[in-house]
Phi, psi and omega in degrees: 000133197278149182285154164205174207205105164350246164282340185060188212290332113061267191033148190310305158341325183276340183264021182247359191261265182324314132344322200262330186290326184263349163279291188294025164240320206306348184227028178218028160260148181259335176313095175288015171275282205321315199281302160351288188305318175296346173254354155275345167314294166341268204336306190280338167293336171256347122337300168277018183256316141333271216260012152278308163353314169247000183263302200280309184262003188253332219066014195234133228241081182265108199260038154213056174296310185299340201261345162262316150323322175289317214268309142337306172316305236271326177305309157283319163347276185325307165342291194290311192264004176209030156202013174053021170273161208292134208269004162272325152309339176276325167327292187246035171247315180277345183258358171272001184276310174285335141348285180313295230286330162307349197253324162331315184273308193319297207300351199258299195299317188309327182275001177273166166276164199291333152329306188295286208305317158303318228267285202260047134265333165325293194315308193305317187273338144304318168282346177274334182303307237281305180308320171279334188259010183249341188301148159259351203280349174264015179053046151065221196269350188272331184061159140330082160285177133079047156279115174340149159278187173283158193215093201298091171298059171252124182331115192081331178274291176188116180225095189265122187279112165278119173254300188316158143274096043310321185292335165277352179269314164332307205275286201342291230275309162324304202276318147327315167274320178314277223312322179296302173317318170293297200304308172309313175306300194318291166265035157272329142016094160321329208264355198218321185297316193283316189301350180272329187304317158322308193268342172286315197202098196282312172290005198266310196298320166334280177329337197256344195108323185318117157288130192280353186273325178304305194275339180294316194277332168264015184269311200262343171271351160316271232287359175263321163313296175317286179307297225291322191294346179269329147298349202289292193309328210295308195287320187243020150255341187276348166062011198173125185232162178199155197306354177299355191273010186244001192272185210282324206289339142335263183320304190272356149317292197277002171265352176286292186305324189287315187297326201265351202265317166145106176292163185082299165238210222239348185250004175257343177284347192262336118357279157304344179281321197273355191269324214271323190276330186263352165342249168342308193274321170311286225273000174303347180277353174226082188258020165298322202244330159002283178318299179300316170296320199298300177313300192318300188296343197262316163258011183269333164293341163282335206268290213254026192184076178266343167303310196136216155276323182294317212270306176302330130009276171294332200254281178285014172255124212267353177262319139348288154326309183293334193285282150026303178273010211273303177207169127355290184262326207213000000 
């Protein structure tokens, strides 16, 4: 069974200096364009984290990772703006919603063969933009204006409204690390050794004991959490949501990020966000040519890096290689 690497040779230790280091810059950047760009770097790292979770370690190529972000969004928005609720209870209210809702697709899809099984999460996401612009209670074609920021509630203790961007990049960057940290644990795992086990070889794991519908379904219902909380924060910092959050250009950020950065694992995908999010933004001095450099850098990474980033890595750090056989996760 081929091997993969978390954080890889890597290791957490090695991210808590450079994390720390960037947090203690955050109030010597002077731009608010920058901070900006960085808290959409977050958003899209626990997105696309979201779908290597059910892409890079299970194997099932689920294209309606952006369709629980949304749904995510739009659940806390509703939350917020007609019940007034406090937005870390709205948090992990959308991401146990987009669970339920996963478990709804799963169970009929999961029973498909894999062809299929893209083809109606495909569906799934089409039909939710479909929902949103016909629905009212999602304001149609207009969205949720005027959603609250978030607003850190504890009774007696402390209740603070975030306005600045520095206070939104502080919560990203909190919610980057549980997550990153949830993910590690997770496929360092018995519960993460069976989703690899899945994705290499489904009959040997059967043939092993893995029940395979049980671990699938619970593969999709993490990596369904995972995306809703991350629409959730998405809805109360953009202060606006509209059915475009349900349109392609999502899906094709985090699968560009999860390939080139290296499905499987969790520091190489992290990688691909940040690199996939500062893109764009490097290339605004050409912006004629933008597009054309993206593809180019986009295929040249396929051709000559079908591992990823990770995967080269991994191949050409001779200490890696050694790692490489060790676990799983790390």
């Amino acid at each position: 069974m081929k091997a993969n690497l978390g954080f890889g040779n890597i290791g957490i230790r090695h991210l808590v200096a450079p994390l720390l280091l960037l947090t203690l810059m955050i109030p010597l950047i002077g731009s608010p364009h920058v901070i900006r760009v960085l808290i959409m770097t977050g958003v899209f790292l626990i997105l696309s984290q979201s779908f290597n979770l059910i892409a890079g370690y299970t194997g099932m190529m689920s294209l309606c990772q952006t369709a629980f972000f949304g749904i995510g969004s739009y659940t806390s928005a509703l939350l917020a703006l007609e019940l007034g609720v406090p937005f870390i209870l709205a948090l992990v209210l959308a991401g146990l919603f987009c669970s339920i809702i996963s478990l709804g697709i799963g169970v009929p899809a999961l029973h498909l063969s894999k062809h299929s099984f893209v083809i109606t999460t495909l569906a799934f996401l089409l039909i939710c933009n479909l929902m949103a612009r016909s629905l009212e209670i999602t304001g149609g074609p207009m969205g949720l204006p005027g959603i609250p920021p978030p607003r850190l509630v504890l009774p007696n203790i402390l209740d603070i409204s975030l306005f600045s961007l520095e206070s939104y990049y502080y919560l990203i960057l909190l919610l980057d690390v549980v997550v990153l940290l949830s993910l590690r644990t997770i496929v360092n795992s018995r519960l993460g050794r069976a989703f690899t086990a899945i994705r290499e070889d489904e009959i040997l794991a059967q043939a092993v004991g893995i029940n395979i519908m049980r671990y699938k379904l619970l593969a999709f219902s993490i990596a369904a959490f995972i995306a809703g909380i991350a629409g959730s924060f998405y809805a109360h910092y953009i202060t606006y949501i509209d059915p475009e959050i349900f349109g392609l250009y999502y899906l094709n950020y985090i699968v560009v990020m999860v390939m080139v950065g290296g499905p499987g694992t969790i520091w190489g995908v992290t990688a691909g966000a940040v690199i996939f999010t500062l893109l764009p933004e490097l290339l605004r001095i050409a912006k004629e040519l933008r597009l054309i450099i993206f593809g180019l850098i986009l295929l040249f990474s396929i051709l000559q890096m079908p591992g990823g980033i990770a995967g080269e890595v991994q191949k050409r750090w001779p200490k890696g290689r050694e790692r490489a056989h060790e676990s799983p996760g790390d």
